[in-house]
VOPAGU-2260 file (C-alpha; in pm, 1 decimal, decimal comma):
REM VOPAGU-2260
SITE   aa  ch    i         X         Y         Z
SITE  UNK   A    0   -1339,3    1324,1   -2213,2
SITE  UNK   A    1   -1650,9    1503,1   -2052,6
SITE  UNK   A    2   -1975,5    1377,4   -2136,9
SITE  UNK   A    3   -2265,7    1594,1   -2111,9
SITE  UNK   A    4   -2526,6    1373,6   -1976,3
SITE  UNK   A    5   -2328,7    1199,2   -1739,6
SITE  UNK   A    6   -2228,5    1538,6   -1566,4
SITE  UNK   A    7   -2631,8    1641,2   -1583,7
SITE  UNK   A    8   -2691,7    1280,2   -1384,1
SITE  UNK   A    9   -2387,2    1381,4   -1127,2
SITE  UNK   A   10   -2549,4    1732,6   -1061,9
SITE  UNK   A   11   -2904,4    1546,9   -1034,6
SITE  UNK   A   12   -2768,3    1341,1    -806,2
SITE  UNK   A   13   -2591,9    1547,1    -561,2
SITE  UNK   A   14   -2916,7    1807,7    -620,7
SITE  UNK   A   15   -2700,7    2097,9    -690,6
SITE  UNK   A   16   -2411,7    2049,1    -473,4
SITE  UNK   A   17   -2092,3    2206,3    -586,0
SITE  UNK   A   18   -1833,5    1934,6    -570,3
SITE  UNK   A   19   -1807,7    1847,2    -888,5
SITE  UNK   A   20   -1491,5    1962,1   -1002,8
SITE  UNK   A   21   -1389,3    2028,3   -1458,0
SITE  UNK   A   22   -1086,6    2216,1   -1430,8
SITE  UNK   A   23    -905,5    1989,4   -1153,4
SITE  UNK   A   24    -903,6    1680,3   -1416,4
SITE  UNK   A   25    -557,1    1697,0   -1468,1
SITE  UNK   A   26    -462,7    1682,6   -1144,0
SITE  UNK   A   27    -624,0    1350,8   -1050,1
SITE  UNK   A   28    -504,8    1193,1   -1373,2
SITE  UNK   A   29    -479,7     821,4   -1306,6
SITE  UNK   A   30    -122,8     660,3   -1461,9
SITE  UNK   A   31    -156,7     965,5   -1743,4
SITE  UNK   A   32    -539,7     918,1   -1798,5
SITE  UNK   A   33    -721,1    1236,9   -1777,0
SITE  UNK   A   34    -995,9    1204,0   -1552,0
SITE  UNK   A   35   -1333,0    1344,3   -1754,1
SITE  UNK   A   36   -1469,2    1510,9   -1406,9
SITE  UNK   A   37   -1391,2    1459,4   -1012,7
SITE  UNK   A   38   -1611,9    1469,6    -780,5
SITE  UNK   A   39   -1562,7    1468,4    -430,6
SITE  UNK   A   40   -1848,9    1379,2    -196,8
SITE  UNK   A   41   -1916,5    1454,7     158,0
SITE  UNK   A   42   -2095,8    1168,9     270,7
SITE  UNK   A   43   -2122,3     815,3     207,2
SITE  UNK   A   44   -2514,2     921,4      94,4
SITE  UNK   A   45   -2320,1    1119,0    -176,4
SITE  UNK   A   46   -2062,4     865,6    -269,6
SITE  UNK   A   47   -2338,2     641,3    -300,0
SITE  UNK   A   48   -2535,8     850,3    -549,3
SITE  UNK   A   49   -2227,7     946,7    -771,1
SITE  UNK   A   50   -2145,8     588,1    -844,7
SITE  UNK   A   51   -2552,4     495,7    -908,9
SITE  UNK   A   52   -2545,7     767,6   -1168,0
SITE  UNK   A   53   -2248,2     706,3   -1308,8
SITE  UNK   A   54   -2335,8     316,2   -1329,2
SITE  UNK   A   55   -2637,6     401,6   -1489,2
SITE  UNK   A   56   -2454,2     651,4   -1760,6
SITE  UNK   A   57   -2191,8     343,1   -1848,6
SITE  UNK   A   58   -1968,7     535,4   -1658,8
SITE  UNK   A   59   -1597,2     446,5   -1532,9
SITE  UNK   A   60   -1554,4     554,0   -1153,0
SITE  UNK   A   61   -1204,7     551,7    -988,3
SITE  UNK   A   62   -1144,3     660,9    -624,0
SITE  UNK   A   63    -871,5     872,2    -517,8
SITE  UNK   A   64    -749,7     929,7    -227,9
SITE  UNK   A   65    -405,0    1103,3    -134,0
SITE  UNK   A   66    -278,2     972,5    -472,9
SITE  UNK   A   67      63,0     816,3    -351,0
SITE  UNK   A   68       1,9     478,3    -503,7
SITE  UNK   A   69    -196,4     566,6    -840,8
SITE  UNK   A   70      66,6     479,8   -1017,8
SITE  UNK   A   71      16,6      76,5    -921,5
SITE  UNK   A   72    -199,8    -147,6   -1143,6
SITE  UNK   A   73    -217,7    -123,7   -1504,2
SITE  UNK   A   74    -326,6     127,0   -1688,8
SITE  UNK   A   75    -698,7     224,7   -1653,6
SITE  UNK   A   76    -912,1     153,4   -1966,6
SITE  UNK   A   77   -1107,1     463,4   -1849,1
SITE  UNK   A   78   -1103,2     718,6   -1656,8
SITE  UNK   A   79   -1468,1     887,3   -1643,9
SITE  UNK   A   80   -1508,5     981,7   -1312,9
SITE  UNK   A   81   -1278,3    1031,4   -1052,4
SITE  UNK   A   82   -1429,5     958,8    -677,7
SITE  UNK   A   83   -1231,5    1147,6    -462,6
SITE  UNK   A   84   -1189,0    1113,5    -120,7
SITE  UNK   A   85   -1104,4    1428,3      54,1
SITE  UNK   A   86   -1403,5    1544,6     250,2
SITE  UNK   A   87   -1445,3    1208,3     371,7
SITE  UNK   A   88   -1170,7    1249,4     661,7
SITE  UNK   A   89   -1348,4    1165,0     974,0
SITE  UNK   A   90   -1282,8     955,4    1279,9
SITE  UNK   A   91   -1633,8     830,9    1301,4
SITE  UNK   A   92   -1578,0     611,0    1617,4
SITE  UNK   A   93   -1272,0     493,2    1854,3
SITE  UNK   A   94   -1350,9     269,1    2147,1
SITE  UNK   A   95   -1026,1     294,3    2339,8
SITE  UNK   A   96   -1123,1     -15,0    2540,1
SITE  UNK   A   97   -1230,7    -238,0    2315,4
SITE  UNK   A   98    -921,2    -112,4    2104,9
SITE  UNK   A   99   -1117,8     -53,2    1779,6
SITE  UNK   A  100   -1135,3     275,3    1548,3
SITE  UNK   A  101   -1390,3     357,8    1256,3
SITE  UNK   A  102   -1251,5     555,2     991,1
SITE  UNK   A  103   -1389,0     724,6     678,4
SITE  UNK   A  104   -1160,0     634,4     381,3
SITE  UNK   A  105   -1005,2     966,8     317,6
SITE  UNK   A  106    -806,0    1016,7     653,3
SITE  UNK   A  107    -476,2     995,2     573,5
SITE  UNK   A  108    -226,1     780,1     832,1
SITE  UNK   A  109     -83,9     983,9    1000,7
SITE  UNK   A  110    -398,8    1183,6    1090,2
SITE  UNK   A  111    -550,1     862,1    1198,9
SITE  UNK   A  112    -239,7     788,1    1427,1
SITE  UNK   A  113    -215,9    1138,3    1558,6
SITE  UNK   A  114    -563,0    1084,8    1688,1
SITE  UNK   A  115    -528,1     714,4    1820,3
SITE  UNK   A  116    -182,4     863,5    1993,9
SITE  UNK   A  117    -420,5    1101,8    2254,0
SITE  UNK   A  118    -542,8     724,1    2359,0
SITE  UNK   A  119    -196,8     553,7    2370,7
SITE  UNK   A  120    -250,1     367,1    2125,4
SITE  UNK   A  121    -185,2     322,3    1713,6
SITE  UNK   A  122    -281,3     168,6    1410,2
SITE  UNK   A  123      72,9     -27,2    1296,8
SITE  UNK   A  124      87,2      14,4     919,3
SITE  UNK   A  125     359,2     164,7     669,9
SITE  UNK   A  126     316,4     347,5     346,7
SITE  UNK   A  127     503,7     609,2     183,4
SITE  UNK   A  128     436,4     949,0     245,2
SITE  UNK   A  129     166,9     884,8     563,9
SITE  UNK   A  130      47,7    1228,6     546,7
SITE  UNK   A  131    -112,9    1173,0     238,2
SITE  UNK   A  132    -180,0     777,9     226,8
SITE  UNK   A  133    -499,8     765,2     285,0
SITE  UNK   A  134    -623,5     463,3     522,1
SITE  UNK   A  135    -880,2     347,4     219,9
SITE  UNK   A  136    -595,3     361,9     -14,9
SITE  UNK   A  137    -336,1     146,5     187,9
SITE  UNK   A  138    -651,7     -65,6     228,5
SITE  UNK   A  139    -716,4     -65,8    -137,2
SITE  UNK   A  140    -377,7    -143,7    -198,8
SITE  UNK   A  141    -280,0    -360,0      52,9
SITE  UNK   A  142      58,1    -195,4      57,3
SITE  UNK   A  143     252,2    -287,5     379,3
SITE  UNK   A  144     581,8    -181,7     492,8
SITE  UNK   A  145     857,5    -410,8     700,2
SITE  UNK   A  146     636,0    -358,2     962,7
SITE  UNK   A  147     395,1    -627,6     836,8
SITE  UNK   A  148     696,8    -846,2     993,7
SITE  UNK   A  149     586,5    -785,0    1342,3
SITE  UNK   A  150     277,0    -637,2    1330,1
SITE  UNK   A  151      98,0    -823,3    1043,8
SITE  UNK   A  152     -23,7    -706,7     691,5
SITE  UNK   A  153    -335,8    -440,0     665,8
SITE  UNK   A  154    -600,5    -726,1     593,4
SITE  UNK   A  155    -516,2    -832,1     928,6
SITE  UNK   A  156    -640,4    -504,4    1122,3
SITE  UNK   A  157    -931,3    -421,9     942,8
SITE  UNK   A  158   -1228,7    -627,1    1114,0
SITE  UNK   A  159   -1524,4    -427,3     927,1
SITE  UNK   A  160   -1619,2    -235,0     623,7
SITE  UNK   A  161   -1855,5      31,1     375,4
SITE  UNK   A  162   -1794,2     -25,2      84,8
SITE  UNK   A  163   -2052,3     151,7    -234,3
SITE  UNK   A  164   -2071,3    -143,4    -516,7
SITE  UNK   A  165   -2082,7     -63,3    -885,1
SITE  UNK   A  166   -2459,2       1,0    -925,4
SITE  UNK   A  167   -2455,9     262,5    -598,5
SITE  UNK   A  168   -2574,1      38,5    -298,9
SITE  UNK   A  169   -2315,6      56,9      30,5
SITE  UNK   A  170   -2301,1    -250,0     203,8
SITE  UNK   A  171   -2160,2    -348,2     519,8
SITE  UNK   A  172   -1939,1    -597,2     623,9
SITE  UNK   A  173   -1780,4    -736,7     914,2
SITE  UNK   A  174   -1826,6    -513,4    1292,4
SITE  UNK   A  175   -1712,1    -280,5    1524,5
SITE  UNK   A  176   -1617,6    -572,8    1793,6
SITE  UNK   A  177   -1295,8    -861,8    1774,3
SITE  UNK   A  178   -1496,7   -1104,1    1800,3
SITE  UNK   A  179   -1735,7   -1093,0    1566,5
SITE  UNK   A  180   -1820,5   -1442,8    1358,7
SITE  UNK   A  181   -2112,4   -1337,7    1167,5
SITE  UNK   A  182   -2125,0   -1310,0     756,9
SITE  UNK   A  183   -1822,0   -1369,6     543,9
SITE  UNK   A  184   -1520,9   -1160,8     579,8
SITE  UNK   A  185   -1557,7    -979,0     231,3
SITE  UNK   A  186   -1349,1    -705,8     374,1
SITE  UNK   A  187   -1036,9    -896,8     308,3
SITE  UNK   A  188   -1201,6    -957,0     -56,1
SITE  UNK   A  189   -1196,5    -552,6    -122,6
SITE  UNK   A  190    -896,8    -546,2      58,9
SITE  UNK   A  191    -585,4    -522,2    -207,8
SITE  UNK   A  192    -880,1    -534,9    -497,4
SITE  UNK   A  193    -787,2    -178,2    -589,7
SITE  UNK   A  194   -1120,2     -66,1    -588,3
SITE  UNK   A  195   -1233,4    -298,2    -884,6
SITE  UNK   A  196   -1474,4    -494,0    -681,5
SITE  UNK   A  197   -1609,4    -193,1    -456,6
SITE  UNK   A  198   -1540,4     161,8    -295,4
SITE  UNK   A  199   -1420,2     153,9      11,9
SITE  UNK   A  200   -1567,2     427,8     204,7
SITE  UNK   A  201   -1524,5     306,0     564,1
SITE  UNK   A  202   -1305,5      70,6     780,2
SITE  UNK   A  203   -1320,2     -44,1    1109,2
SITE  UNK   A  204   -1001,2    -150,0    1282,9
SITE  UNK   A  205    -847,6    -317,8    1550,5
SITE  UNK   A  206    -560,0     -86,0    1708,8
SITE  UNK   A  207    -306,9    -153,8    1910,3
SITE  UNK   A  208    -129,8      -5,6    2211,7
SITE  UNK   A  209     173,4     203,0    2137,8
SITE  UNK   A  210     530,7      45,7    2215,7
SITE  UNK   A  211     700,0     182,3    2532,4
SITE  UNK   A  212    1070,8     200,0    2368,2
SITE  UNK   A  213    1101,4     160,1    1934,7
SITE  UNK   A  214    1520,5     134,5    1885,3
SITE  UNK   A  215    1649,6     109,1    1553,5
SITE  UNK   A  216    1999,6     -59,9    1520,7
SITE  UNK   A  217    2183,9     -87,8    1207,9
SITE  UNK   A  218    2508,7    -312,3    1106,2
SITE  UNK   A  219    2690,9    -280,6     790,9
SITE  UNK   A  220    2829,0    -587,6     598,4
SITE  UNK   A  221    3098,5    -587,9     285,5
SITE  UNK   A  222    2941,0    -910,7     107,1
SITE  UNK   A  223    2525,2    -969,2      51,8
SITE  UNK   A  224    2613,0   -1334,7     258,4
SITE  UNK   A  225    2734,4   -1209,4     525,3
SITE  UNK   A  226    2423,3    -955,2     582,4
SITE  UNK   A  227    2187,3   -1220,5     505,4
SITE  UNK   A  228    2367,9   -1466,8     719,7
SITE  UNK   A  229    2335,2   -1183,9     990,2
SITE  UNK   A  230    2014,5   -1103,0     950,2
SITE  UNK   A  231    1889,0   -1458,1     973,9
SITE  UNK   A  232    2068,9   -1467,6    1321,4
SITE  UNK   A  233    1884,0   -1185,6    1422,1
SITE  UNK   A  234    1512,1   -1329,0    1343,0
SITE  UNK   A  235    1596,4   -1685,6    1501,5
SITE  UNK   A  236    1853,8   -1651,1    1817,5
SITE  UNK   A  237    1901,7   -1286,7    1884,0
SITE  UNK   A  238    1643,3    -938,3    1840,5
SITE  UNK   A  239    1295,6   -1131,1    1806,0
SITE  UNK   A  240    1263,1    -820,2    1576,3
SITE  UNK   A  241     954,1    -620,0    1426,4
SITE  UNK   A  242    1081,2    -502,1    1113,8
SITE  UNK   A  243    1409,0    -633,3     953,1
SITE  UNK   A  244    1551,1    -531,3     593,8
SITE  UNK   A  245    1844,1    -565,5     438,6
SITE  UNK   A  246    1952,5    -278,8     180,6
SITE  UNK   A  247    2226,6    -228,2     -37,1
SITE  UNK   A  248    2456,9      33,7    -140,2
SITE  UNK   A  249    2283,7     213,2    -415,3
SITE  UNK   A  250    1963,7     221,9    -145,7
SITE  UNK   A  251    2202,9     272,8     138,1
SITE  UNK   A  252    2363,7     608,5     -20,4
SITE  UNK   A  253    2029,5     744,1    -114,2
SITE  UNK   A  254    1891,2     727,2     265,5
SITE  UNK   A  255    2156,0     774,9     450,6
SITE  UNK   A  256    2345,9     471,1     572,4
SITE  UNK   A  257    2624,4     459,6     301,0
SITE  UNK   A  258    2812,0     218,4     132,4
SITE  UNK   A  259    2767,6    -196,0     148,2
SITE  UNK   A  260    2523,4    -430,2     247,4
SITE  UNK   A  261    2334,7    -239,0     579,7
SITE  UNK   A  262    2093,1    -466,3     796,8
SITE  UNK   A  263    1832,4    -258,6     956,1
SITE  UNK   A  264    1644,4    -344,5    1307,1
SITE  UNK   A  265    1345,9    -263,7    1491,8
SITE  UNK   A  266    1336,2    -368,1    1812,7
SITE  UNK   A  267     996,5    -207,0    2022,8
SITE  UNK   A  268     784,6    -292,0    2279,3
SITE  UNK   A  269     835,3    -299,1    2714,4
SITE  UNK   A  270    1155,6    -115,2    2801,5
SITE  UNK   A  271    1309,4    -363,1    3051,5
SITE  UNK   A  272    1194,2    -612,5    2716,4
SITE  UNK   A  273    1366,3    -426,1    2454,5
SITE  UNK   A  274    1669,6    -376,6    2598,3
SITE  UNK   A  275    1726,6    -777,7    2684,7
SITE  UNK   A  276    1653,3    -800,0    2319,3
SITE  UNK   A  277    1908,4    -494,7    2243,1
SITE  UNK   A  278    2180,0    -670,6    2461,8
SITE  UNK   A  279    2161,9    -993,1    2287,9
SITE  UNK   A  280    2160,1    -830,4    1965,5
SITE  UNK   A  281    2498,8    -606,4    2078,4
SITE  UNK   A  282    2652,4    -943,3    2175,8
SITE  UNK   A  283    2595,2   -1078,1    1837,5
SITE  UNK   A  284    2651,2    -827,6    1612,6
SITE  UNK   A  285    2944,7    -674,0    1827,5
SITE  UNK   A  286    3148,5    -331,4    1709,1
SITE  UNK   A  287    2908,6    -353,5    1344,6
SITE  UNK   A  288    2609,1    -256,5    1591,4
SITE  UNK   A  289    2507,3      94,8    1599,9
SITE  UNK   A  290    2167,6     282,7    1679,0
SITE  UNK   A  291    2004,8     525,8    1459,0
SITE  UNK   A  292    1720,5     758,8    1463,9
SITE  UNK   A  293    1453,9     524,9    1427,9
SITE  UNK   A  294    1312,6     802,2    1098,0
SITE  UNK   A  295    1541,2     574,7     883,1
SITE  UNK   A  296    1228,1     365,1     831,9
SITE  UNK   A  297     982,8     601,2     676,5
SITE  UNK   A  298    1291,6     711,1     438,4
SITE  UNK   A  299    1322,6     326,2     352,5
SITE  UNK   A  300     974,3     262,1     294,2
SITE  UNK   A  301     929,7     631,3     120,0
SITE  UNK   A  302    1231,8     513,0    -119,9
SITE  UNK   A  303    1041,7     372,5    -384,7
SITE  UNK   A  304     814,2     618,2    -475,3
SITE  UNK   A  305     990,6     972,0    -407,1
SITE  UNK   A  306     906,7    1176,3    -681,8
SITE  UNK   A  307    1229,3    1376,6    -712,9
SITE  UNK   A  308    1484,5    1149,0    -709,3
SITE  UNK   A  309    1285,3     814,0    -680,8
SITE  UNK   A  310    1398,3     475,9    -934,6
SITE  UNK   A  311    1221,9     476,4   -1262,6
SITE  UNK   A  312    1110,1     105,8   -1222,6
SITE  UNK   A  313    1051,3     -74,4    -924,6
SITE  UNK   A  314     959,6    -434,8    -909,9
SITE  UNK   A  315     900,6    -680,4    -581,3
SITE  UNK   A  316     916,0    -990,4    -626,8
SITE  UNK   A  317     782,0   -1262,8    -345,6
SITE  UNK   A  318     964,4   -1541,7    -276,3
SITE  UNK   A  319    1034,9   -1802,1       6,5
SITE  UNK   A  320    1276,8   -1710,7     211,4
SITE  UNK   A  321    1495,5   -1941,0     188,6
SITE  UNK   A  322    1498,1   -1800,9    -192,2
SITE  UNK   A  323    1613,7   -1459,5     -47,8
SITE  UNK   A  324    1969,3   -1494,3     -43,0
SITE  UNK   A  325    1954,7   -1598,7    -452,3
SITE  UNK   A  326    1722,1   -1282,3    -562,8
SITE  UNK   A  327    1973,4   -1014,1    -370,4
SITE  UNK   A  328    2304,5   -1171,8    -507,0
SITE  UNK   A  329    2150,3   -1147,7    -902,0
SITE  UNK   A  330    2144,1    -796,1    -819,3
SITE  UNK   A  331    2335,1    -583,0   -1081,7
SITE  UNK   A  332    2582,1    -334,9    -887,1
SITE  UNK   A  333    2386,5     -59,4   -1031,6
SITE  UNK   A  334    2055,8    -170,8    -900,4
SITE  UNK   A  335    1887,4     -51,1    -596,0
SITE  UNK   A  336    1782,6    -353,5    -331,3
SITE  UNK   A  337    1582,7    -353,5     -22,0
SITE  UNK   A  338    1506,9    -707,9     116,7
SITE  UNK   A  339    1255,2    -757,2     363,9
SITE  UNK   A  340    1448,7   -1118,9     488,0
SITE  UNK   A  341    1170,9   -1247,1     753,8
SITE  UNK   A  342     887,5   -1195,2     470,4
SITE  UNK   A  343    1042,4   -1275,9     172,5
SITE  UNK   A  344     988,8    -940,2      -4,7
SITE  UNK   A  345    1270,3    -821,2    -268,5
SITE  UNK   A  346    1254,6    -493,7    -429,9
SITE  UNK   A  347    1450,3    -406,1    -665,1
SITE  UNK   A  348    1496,0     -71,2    -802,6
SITE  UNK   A  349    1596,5      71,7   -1088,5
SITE  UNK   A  350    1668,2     431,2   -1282,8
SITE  UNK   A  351    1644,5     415,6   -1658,6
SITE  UNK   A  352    1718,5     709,6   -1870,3
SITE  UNK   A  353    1569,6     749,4   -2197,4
SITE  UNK   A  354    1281,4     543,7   -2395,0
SITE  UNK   A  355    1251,1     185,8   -2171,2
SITE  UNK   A  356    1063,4    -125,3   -2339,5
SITE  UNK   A  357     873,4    -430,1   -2260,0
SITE  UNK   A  358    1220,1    -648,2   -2309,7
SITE  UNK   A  359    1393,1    -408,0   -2005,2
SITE  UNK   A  360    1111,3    -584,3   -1776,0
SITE  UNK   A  361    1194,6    -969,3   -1918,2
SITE  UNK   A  362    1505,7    -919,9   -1581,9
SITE  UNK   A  363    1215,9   -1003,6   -1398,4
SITE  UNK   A  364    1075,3   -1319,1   -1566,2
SITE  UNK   A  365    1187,4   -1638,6   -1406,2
SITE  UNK   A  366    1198,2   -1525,3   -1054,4
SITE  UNK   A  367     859,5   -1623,9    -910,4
SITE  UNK   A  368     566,3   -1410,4    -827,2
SITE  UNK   A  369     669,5   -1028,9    -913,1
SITE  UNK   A  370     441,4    -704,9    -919,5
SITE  UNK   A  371     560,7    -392,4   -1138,2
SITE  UNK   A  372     453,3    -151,4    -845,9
SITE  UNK   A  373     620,4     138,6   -1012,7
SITE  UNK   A  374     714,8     220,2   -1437,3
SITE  UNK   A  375     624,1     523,4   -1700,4
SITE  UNK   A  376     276,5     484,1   -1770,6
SITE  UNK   A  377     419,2     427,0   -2146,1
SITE  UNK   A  378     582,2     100,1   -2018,0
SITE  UNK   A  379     273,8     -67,3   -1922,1
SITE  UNK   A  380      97,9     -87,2   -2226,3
SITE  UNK   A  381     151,9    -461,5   -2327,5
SITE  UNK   A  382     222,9    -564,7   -2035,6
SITE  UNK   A  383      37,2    -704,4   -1715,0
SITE  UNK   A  384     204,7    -598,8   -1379,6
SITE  UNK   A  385      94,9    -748,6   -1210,6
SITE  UNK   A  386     311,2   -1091,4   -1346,1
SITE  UNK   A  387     104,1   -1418,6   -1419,6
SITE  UNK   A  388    -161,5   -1530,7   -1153,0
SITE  UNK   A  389    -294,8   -1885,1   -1054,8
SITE  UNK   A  390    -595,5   -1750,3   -1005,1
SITE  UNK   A  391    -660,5   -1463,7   -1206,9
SITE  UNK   A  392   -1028,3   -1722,6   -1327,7
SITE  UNK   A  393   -1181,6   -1708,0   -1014,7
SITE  UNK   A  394   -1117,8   -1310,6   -1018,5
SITE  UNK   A  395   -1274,8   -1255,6   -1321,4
SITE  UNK   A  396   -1575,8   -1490,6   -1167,5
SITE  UNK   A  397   -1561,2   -1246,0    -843,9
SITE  UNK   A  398   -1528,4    -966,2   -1075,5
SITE  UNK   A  399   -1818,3   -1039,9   -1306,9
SITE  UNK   A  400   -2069,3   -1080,1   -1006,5
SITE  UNK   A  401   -1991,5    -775,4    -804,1
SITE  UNK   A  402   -1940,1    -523,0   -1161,7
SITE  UNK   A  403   -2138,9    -676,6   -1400,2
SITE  UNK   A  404   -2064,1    -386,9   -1641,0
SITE  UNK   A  405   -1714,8    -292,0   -1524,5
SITE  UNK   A  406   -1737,4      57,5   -1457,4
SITE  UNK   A  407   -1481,5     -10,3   -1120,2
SITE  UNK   A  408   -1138,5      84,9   -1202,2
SITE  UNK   A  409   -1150,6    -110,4   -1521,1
SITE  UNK   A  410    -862,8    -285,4   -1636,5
SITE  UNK   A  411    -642,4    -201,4   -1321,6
SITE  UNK   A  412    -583,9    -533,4   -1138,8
SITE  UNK   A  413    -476,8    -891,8   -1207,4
SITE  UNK   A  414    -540,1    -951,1   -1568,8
SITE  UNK   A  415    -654,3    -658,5   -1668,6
SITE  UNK   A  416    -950,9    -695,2   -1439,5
């Protein structure tokens, strides 16, 4: 709903600058919540000054930035501004040889990769549809790929940070160096906070040099324990791999591998390395070892969230991985499964049709820690999907220092947070 007054503070505080968008509310709609205006600043000066006014208004403020992952989290309790991040797409530093890059938070990944790529050199994070993820919504979100097996998870890159708190003042944390050892790392606090504790605006990064060789083998399995028992081979004695998943039929058909249990390899790094690594693999896996085009990944990672044909639920569930084996094999044979073995990720996927309810979610009770990531907005009232949390107290402590009044995102994370 659009509120007068608060859109007279916006245009005070921008002083007449015409990014303040009415008739674009339904299109940044947050899990079916109607944004009541959008707003999309230039500058972290501006950002700053849209959040001040709308703090001081009573104001809800939710950023978005390619709006791939909106759908995670609960639903929002409001929805009064949206923050979006669009003309905030700059490279604002890269230091080749210190192997760090500064980014503002609306470059999407790709963008930021094409860029690092004139230098050699990357930034090694997965989400789905990279040229619209932005790099402050991975951040945000925290959403890694099976990438994270080799290369780490997103906190672990990001070695600085702006970030505009609820009542409009940007802060800084972290540096621009490796080594830096001053202040408290509260960039891994916003980090996977979903924007409830602060904006990011900015992130400094560590980057890494690109791979020589990236080969991407594949071997196909008729039973889950023989995969597993594969795959498992593969991590200890064989590949030394940097991304390993294990996918199913349903999954399998719907990217292109076909029928069965499918392991999936990456394998990167020196050439003469990678192909020892390739060799050992071929010796293990024998005739069941073939190489595909190594775009299999982004179709296995995009899976989840493609809006055409994409599940109507998806849930991952973190376990140990010795627990693996036991969460694909209570698989239905109509459910979709990707297993990231070496992490311990399960996702299971699932497409509904007609009216689904709360007791259609109980599958996932019993099973350790789970996350909805993906359900009809309908679905999630009643529900928390983010599963039960040790420590959901000491986030509504964090919560209730750094947004007093709750205007960030409210309701979206852990416990309605």
């Amino acid at each position: 709903m659009q509120r007068p007054s608060l859109l007279q503070s916006l245009k005070t505080a921008l002083q007449g600058k015409e990014v303040i968008y009415q008739k674009k509310r339904a299109d940044y709609s947050v899990d079916g919540v109607e944004a009541g205006v959008v707003v999309m600043p230039g500058s972290v000066e501006e950002a700053a000054s849209v959040v001040e006014a709308a703090g001081r208004e009573g104001a809800s403020v939710v950023a978005y930035g390619g709006g791939t992952k909106m759908g995670m989290g609960n639903r929002p309790r409001g929805v009064d501004v949206v923050l979006g991040m669009e003309r905030l797409n700059r490279m604002v530093d890269h230091q080749p040889g210190d192997m760090t890059a500064t980014f503002e938070a609306g470059v999407p990944l790709s963008e930021a990769n094409r860029r690092l790529g004139e230098k050699g050199q990357w930034l090694p994070l997965q989400s789905p549809m990279p040229e619209r993820a932005t790099i402050g919504g991975i951040l945000a979100t925290a959403y890694s790929g099976p990438m994270a097996l080799g290369y780490g998870l997103p906190r672990d890159w990001v070695i600085g940070m702006r970030v505009v708190n609820a009542d409009g003042r940007v802060t800084k944390s972290g540096g621009k160096v490796v080594k830096n050892v001053t202040g408290y790392d509260l960039h891994k606090l916003y980090t996977g906070s979903l924007g409830t504790l602060g904006i990011i605006l900015e992130a400094t990064s560590k980057v890494a040099p690109r791979p020589q060789v990236s080969r991407t083998l594949v071997a196909r399995f008729g039973f889950c324990r023989e995969a597993l028992e594969a795959s498992r081979g593969l991590l200890k004695d064989y590949a030394s791999p940097q991304a390993l998943v294990v996918v199913n039929g349903v999954v399998g058909n719907l990217v292109g591998l076909g029928d069965g249990w499918t392991a999936v390899v990456m394998v990167e790094g020196r050439s003469v390395g990678v192909e020892t690594r390739v060799v050992k693999a071929r010796e293990y896996l024998g005739e069941r070892m073939e190489e595909v085009d190594e775009g299999i990944w982004q179709r296995l990672v995009d899976m989840p969230w493609r809006e055409k044909d994409g599940p109507t639920v998806c849930v991952r569930y973190n376990v140990t991985t010795s627990k693996v084996g036991e969460a694909m094999e209570s698989a239905g044979a109509e459910d979709g499964v990707i297993v990231d073995v070496g992490m311990g990720v399960v996702r299971r996927l699932w497409w509904m049709e007609g009216d689904i309810s709360k007791n259609d979610l109980n599958m996932v009770a019993g099973r350790g820690e789970w996350v909805v990531e993906r359900c009809p907005p309908g679905l999630k009232e009643g529900i928390d999907v983010w599963g039960e949390a040790a420590s959901v107290e000491l986030m509504r402590r964090v919560k209730a220092k750094l947004d007093p009044k709750g205007i960030l995102s409210p309701g979206r994370f852990v416990g309605g947070i």
